[in-house]
C-alpha positions as CSV (number, residue, x, y, z in Angstrom):
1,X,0.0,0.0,0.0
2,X,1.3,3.3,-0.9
3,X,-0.5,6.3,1.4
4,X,0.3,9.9,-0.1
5,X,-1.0,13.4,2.3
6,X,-2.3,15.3,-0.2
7,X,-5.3,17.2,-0.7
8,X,-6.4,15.9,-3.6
9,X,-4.6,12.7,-4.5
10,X,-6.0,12.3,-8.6
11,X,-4.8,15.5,-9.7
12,X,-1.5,16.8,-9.9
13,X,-0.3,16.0,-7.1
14,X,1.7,12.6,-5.4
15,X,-1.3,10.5,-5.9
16,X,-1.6,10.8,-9.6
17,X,2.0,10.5,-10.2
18,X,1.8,7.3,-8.5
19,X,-1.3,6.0,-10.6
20,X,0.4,7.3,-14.0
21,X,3.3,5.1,-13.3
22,X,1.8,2.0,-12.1
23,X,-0.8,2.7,-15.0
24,X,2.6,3.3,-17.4
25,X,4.3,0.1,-16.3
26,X,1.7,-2.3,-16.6
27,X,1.6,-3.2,-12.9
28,X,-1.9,-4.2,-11.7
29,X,-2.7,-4.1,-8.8
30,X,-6.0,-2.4,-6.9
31,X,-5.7,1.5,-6.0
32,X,-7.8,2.9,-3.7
33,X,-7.4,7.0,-3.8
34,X,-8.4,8.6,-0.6
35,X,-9.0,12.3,-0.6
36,X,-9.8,15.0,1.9
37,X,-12.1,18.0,1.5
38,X,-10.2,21.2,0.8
39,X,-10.9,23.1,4.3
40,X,-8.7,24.8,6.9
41,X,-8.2,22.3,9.8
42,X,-6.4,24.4,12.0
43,X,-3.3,23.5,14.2
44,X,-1.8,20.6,16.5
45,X,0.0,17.3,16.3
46,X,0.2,15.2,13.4
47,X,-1.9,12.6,14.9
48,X,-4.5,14.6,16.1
49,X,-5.4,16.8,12.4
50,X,-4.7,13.2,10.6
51,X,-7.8,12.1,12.9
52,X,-9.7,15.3,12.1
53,X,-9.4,15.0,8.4
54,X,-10.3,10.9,8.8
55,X,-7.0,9.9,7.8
56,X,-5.9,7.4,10.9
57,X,-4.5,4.1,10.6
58,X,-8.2,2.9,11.6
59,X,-10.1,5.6,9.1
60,X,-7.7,4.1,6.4
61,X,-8.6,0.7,6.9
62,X,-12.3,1.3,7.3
63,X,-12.6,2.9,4.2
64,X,-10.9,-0.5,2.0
């Protein structure tokens, strides 16, 4: 599993670089994107905003 932090993980960004190069070297395997709304979430610890934006361990596995 690869997991990149970015707001939007199709376009232009870590995430679609990713997909174009599993998509340009033929490997095949199941992506699941995972992106966050484009809002302000304020400031603290990593753990605590990646819970506030429903990107925990936990969040991560629920959504597969």
């Amino acid at each position: 599993m690869v997991a990149a932090e970015h707001i939007d993980a199709t376009i232009n960004s870590a995430g679609s670089a990713i997909n174009n190069f599993l998509l340009n070297n033929k490997v095949h395997i199941t992506v699941k994107n995972i992106k966050t709304l484009d809002r302000t979430i304020g400031h603290g610890g990593t753990k605590e905003l990646l819970k506030r934006i429903g990107l925990t361990e936990d969040d991560i596995i629920k959504s597969l």
